[in-house]
N, CA, C and O atoms as CSV, one atom per row, in Angstrom:
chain,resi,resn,atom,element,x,y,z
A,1,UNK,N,N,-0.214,2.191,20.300
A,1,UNK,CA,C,-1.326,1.836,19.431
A,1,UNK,C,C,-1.059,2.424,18.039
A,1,UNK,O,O,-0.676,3.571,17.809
A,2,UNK,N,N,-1.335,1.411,17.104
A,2,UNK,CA,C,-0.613,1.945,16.112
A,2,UNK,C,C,-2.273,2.217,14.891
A,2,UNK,O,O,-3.270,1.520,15.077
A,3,UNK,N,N,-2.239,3.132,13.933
A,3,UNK,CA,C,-3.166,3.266,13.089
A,3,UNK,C,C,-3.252,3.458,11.815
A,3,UNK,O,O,-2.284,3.041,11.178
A,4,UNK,N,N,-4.073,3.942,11.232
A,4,UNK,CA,C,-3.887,3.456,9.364
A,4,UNK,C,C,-2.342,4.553,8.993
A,4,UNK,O,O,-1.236,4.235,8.555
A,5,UNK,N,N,-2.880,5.827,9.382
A,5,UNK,CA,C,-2.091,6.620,8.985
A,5,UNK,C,C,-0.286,6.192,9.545
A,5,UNK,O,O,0.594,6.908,9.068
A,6,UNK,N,N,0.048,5.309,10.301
A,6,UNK,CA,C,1.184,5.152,10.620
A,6,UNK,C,C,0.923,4.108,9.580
A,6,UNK,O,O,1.429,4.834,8.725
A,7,UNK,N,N,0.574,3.022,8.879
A,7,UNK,CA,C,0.919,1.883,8.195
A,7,UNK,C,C,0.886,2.571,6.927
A,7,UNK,O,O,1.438,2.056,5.955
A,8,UNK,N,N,0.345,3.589,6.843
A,8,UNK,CA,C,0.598,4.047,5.230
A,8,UNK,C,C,2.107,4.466,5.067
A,8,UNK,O,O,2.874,4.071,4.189
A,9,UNK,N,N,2.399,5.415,6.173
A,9,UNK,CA,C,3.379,6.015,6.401
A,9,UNK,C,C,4.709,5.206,6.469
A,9,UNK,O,O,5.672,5.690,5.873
A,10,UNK,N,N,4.940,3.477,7.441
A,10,UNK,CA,C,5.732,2.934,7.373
A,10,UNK,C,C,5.682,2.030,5.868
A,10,UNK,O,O,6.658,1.735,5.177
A,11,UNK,N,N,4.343,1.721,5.621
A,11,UNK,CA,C,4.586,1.236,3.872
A,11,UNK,C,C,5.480,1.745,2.938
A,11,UNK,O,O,6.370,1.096,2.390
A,12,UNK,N,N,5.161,3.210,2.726
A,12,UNK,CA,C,5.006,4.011,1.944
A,12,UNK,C,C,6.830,3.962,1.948
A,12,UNK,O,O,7.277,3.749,0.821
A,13,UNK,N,N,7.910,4.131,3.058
A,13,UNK,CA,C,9.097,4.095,3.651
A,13,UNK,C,C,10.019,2.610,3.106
A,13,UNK,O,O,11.247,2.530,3.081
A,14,UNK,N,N,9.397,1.918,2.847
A,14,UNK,CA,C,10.558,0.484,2.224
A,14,UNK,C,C,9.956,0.641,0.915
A,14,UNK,O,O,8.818,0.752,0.458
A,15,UNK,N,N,11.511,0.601,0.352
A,15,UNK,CA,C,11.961,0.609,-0.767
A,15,UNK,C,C,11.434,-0.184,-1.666
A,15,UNK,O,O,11.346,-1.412,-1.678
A,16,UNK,N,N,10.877,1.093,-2.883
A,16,UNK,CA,C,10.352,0.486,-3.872
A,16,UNK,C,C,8.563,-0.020,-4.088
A,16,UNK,O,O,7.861,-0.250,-5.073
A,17,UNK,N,N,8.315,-0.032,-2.433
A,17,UNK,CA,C,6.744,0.192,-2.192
A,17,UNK,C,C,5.866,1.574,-3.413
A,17,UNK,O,O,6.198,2.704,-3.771
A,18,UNK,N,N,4.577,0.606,-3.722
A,18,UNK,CA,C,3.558,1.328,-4.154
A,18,UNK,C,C,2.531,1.317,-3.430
A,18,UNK,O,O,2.407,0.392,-2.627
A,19,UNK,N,N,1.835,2.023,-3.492
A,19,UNK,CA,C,0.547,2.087,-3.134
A,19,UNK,C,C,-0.879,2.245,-4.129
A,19,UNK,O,O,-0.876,3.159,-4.953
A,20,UNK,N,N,-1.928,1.459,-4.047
A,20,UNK,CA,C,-2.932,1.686,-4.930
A,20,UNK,C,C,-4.619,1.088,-4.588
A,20,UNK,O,O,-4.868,0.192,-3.780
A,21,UNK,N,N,-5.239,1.536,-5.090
A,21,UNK,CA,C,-6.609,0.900,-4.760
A,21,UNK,C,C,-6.566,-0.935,-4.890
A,21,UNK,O,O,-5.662,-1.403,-5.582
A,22,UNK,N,N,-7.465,-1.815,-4.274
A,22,UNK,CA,C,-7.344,-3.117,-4.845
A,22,UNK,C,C,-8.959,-3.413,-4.060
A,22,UNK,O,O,-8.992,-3.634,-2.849
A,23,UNK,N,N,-10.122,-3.388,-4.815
A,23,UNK,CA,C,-11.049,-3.821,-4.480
A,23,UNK,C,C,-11.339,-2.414,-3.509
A,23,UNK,O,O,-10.991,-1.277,-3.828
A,24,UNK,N,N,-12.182,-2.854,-2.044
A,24,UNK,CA,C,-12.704,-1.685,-0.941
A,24,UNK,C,C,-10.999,-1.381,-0.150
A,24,UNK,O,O,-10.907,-0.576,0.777
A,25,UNK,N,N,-9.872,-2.077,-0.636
A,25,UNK,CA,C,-8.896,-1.759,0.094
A,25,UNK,C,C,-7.932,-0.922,-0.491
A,25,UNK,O,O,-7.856,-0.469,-1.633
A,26,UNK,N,N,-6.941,-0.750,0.861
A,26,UNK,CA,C,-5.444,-0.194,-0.386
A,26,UNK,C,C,-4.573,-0.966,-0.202
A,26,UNK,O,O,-4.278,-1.393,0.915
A,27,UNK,N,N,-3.971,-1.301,-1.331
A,27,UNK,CA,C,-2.642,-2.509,-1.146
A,27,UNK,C,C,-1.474,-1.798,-1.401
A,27,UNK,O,O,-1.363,-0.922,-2.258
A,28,UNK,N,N,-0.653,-2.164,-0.687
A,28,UNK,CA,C,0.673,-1.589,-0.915
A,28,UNK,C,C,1.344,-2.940,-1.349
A,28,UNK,O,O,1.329,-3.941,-0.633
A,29,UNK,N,N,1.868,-2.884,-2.449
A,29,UNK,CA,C,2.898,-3.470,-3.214
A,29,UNK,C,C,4.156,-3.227,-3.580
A,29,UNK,O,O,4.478,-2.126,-4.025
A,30,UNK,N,N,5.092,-4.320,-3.425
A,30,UNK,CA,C,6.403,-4.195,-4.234
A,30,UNK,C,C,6.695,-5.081,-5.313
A,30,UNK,O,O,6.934,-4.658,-6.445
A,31,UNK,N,N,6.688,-6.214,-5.034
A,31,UNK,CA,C,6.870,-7.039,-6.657
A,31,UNK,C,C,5.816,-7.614,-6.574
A,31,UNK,O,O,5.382,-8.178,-7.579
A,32,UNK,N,N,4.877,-7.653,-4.997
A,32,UNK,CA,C,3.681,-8.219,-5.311
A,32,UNK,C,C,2.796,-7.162,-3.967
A,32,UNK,O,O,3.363,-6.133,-3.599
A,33,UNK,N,N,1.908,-7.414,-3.565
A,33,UNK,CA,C,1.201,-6.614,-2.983
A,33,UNK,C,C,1.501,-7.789,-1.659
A,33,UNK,O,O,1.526,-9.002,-1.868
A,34,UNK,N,N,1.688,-7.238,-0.455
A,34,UNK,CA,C,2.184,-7.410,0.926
A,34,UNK,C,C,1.520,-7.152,1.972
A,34,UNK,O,O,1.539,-7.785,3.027
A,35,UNK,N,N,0.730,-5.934,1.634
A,35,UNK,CA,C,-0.706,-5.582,2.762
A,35,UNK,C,C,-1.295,-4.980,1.720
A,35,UNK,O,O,-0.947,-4.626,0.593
A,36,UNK,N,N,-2.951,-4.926,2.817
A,36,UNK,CA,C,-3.377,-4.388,2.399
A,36,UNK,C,C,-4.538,-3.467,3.324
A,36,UNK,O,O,-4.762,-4.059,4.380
A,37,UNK,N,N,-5.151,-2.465,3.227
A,37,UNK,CA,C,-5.401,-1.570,4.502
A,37,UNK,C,C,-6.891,-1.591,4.533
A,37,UNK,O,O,-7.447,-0.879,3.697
A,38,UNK,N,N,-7.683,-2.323,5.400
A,38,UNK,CA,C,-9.092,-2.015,5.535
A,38,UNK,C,C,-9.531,-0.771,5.066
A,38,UNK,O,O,-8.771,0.175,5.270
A,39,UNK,N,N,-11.037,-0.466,4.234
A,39,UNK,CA,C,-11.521,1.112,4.401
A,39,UNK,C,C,-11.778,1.510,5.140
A,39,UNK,O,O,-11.781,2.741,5.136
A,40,UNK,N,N,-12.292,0.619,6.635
A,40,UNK,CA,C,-12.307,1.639,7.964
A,40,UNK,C,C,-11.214,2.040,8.689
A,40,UNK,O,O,-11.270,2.922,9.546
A,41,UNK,N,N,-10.017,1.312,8.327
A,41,UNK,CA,C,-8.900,1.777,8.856
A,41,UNK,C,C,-8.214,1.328,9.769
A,41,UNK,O,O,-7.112,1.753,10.119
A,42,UNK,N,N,-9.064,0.062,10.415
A,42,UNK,CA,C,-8.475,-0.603,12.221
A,42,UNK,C,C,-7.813,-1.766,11.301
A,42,UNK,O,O,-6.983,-2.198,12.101
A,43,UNK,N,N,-7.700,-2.320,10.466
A,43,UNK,CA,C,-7.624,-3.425,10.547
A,43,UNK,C,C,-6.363,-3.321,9.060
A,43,UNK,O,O,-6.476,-2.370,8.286
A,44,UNK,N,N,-5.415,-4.223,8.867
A,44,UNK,CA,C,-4.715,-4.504,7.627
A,44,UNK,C,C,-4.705,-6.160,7.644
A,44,UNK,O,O,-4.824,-7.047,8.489
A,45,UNK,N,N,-4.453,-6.035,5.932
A,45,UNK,CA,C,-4.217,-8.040,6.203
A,45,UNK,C,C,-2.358,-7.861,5.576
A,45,UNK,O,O,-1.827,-7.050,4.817
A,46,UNK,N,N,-2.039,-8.582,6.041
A,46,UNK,CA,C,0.108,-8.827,5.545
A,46,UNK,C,C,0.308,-10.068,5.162
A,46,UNK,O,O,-0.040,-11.097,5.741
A,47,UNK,N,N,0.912,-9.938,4.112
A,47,UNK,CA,C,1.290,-11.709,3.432
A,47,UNK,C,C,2.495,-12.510,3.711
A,47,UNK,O,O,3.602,-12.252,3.238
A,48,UNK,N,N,2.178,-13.681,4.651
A,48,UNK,CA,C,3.035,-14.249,4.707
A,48,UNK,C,C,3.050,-15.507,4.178
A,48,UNK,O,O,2.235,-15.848,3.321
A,49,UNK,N,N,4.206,-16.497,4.761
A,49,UNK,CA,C,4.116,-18.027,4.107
A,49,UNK,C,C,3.501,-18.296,5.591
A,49,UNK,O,O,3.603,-17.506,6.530
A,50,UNK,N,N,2.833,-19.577,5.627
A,50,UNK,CA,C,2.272,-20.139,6.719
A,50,UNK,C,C,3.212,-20.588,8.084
A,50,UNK,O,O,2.645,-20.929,9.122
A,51,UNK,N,N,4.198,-20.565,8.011
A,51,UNK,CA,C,4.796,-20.775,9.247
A,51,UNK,C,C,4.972,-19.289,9.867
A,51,UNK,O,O,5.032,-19.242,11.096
A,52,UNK,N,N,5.063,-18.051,9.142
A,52,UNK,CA,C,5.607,-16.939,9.736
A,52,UNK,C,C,4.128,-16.202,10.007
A,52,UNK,O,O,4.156,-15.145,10.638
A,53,UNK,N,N,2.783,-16.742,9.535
A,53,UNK,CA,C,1.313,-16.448,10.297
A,53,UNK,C,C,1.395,-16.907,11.417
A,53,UNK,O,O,1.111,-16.203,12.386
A,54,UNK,N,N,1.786,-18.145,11.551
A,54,UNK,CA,C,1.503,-19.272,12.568
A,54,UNK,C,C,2.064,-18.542,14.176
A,54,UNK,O,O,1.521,-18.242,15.240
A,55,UNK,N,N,3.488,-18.486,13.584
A,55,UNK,CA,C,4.183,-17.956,14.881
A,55,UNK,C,C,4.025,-16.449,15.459
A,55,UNK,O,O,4.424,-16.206,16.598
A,56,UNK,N,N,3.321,-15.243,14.498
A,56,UNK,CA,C,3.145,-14.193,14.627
A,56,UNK,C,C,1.433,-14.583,15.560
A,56,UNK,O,O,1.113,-13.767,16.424
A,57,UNK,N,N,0.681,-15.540,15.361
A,57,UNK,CA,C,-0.619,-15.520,15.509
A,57,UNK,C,C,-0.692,-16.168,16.814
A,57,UNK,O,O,-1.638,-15.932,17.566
A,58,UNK,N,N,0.579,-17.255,17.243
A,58,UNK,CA,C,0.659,-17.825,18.669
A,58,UNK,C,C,1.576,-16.974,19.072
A,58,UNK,O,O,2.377,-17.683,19.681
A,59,UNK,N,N,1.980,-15.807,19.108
A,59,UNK,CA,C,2.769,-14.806,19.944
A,59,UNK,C,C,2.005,-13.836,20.534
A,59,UNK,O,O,2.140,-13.430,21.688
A,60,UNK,N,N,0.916,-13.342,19.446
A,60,UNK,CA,C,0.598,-12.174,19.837
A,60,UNK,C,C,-0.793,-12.659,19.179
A,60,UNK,O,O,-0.808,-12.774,17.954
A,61,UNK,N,N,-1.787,-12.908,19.800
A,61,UNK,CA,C,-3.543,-13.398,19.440
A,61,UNK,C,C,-4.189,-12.818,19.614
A,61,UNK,O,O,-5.367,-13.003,19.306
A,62,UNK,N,N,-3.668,-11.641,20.304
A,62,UNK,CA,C,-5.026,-10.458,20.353
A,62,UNK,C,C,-4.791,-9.316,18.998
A,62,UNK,O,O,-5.544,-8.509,18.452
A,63,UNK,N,N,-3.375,-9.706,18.791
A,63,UNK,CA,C,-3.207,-8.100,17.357
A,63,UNK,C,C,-3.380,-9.097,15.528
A,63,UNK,O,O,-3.780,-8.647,14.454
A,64,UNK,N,N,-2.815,-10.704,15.930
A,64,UNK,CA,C,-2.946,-11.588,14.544
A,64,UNK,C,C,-3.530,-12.154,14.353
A,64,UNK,O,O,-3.538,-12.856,15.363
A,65,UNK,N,N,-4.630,-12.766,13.329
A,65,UNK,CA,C,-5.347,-14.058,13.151
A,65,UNK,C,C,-5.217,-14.531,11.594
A,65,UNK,O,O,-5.489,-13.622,10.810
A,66,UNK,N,N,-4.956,-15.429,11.157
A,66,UNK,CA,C,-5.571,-15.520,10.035
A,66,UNK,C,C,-6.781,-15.569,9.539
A,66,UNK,O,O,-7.774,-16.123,10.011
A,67,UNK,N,N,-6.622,-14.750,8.214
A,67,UNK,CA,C,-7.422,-14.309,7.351
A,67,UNK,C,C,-8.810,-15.703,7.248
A,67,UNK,O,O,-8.525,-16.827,6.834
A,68,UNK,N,N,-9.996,-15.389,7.624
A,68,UNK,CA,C,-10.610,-16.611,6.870
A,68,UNK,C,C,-10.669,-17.090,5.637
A,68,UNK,O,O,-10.650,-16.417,4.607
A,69,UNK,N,N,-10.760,-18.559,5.750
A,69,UNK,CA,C,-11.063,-19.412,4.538
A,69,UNK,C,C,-9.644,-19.468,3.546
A,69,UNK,O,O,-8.718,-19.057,4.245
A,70,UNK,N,N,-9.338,-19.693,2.696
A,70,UNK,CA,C,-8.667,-19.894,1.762
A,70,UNK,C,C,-7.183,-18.622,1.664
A,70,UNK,O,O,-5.983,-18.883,1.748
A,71,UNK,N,N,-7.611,-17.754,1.536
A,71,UNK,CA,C,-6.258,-16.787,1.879
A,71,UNK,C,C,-5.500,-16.691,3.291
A,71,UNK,O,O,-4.405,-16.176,3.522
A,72,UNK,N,N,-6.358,-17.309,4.141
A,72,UNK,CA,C,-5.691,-17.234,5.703
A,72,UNK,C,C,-4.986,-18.621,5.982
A,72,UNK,O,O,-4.248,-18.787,6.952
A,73,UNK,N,N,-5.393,-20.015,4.664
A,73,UNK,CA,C,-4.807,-21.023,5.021
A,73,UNK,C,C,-3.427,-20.869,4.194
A,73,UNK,O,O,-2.508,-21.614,4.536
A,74,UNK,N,N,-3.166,-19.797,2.938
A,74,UNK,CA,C,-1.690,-19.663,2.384
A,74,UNK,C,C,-1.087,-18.583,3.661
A,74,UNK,O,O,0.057,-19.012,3.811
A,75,UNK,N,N,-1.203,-17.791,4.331
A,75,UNK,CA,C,-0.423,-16.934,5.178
A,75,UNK,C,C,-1.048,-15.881,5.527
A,75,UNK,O,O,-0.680,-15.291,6.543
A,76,UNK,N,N,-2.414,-15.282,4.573
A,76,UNK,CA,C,-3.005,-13.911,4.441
A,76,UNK,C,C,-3.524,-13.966,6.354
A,76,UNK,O,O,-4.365,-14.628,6.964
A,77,UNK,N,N,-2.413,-12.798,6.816
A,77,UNK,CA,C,-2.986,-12.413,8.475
A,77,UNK,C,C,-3.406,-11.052,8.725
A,77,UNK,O,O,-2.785,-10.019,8.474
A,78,UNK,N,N,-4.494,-11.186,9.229
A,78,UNK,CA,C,-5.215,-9.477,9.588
A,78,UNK,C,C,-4.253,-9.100,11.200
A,78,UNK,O,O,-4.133,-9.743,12.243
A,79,UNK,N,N,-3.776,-7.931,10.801
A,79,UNK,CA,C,-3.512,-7.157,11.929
A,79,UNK,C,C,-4.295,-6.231,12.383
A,79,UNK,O,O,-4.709,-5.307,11.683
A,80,UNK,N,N,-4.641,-6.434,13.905
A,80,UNK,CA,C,-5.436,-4.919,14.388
A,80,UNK,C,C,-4.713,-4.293,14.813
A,80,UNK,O,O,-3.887,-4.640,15.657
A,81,UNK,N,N,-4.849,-3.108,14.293
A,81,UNK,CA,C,-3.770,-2.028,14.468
A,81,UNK,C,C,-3.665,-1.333,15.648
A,81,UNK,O,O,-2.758,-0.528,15.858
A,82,UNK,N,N,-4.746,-1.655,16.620
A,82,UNK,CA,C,-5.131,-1.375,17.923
A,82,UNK,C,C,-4.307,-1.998,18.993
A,82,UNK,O,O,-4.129,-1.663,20.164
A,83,UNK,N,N,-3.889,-2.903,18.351
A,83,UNK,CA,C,-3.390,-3.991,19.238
A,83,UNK,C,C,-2.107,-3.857,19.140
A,83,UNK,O,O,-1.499,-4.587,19.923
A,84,UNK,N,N,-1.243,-2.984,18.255
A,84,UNK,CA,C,0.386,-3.130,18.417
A,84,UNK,C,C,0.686,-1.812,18.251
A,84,UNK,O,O,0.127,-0.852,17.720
A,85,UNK,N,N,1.811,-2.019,18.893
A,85,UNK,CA,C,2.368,-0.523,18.507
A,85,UNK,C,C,3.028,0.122,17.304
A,85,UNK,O,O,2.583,-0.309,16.240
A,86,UNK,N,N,3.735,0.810,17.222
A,86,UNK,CA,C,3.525,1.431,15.764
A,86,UNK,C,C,5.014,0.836,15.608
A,86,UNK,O,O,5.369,0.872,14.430
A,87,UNK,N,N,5.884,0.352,16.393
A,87,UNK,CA,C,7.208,-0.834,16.533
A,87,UNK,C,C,7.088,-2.063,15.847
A,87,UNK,O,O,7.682,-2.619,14.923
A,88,UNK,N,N,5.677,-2.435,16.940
A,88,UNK,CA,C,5.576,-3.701,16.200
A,88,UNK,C,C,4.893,-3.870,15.091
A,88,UNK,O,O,4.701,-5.015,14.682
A,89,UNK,N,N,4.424,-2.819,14.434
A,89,UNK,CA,C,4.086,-2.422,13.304
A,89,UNK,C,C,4.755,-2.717,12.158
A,89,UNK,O,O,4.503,-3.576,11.313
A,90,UNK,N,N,5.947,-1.631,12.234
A,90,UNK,CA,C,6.652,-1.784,11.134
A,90,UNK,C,C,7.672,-2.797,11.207
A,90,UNK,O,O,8.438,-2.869,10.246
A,91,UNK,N,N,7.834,-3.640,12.225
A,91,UNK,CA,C,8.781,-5.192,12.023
A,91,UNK,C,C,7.795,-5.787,11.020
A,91,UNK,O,O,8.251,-5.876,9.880
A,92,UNK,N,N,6.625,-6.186,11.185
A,92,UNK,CA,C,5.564,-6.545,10.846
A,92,UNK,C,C,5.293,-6.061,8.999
A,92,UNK,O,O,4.737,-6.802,8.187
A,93,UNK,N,N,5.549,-5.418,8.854
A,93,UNK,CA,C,5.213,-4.725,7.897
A,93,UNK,C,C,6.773,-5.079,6.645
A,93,UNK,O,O,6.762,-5.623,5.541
A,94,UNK,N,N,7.817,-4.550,7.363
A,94,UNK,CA,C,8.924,-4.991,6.817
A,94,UNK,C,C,9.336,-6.514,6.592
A,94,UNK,O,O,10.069,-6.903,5.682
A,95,UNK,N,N,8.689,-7.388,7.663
A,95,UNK,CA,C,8.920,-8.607,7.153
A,95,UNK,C,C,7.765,-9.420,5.971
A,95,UNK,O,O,8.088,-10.327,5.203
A,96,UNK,N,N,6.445,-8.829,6.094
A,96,UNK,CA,C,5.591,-8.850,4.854
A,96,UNK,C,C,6.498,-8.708,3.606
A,96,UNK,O,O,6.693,-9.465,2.655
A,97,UNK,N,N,7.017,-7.414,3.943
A,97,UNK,CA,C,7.771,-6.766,2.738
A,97,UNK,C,C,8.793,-7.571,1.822
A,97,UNK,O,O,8.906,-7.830,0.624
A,98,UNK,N,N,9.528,-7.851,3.090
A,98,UNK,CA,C,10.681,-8.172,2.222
A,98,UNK,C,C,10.479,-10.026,1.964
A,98,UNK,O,O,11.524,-10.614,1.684
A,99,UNK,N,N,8.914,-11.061,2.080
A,99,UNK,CA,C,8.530,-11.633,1.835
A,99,UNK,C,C,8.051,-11.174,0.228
A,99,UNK,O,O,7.793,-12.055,-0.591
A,100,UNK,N,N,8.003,-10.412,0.040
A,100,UNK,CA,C,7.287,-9.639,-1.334
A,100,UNK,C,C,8.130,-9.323,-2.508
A,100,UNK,O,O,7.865,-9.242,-3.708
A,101,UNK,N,N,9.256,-9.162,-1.807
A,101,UNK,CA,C,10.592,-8.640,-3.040
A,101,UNK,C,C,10.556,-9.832,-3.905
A,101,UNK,O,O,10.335,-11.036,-3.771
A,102,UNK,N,N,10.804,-9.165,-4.670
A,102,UNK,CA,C,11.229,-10.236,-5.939
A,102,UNK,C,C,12.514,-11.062,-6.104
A,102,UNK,O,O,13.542,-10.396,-6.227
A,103,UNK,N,N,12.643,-12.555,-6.131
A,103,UNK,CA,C,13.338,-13.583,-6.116
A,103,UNK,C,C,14.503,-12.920,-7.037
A,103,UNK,O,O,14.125,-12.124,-7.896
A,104,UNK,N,N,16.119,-13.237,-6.902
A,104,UNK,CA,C,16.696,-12.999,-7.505
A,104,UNK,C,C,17.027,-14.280,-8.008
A,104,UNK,O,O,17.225,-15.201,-7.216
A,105,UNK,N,N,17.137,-14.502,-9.614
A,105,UNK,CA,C,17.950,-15.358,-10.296
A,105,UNK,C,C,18.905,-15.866,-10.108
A,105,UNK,O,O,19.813,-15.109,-9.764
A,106,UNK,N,N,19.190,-17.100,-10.197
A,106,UNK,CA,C,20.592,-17.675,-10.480
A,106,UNK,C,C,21.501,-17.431,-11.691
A,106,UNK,O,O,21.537,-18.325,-12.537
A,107,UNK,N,N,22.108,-16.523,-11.844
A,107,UNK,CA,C,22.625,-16.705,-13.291
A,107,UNK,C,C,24.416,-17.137,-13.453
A,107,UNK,O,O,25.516,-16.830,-12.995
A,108,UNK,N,N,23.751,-18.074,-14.460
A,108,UNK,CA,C,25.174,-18.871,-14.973
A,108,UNK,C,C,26.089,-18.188,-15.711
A,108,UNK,O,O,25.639,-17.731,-16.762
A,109,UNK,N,N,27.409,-17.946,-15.448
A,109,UNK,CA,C,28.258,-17.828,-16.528
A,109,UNK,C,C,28.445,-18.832,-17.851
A,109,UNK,O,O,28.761,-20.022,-17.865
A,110,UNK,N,N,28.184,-18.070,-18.786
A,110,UNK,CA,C,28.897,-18.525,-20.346
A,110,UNK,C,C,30.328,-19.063,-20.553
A,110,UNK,O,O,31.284,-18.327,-20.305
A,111,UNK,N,N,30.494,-20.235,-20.968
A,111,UNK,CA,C,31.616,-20.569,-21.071
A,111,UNK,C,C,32.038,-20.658,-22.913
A,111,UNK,O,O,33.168,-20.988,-23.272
């Protein structure tokens, strides 16, 4: 069973992560914000693209759902932190993540 203090802790651990207030939550960000941590603490939401909600939410339906309304139809999925272990935590967390990094450029050589 995994809890806030382990998701701060595995956030806080990939590279280049911040952490900061965002509204009643805390978002941890890297080039964009990736979760973000309920104030009571059971619950986080993680950003994905909609196929990688989809399949996290028909695997495991008791720990994923999407987010209601409008952020849960782009990828936004609440994890209960009750519901996974602190393993499937940070897969979870790392693949938010590295959904979050920032796109690298194509760059052309000068001729």
């Amino acid at each position: 069973m995994a809890t806030a203090n382990d998701l701060r802790r595995l956030a806080r651990a990939l590279e280049g992560t911040t952490e900061a207030p965002h509204f009643e939550r805390t978002a941890f960000k890297v080039a964009r914000i990736y979760a973000t941590l309920a104030a009571d603490g059971k619950s986080a939401n993680l950003m994905y693209p909609p196929d990688e909600q989809e399949l996290r939410c028909a695997m495991l339906p008791a720990a994923f759902a999407p987010v209601p309304g409008g952020w849960g139809r782009n990828g936004a999925t609440t994890v209960t932190l009750a519901a996974v272990s602190v393993e499937q935590l940070e897969e979870a967390l790392r693949c938010a993540w590295s959904y979050a990094l920032p796109k690298l450029r194509n760059s052309k050589k000068r001729r």
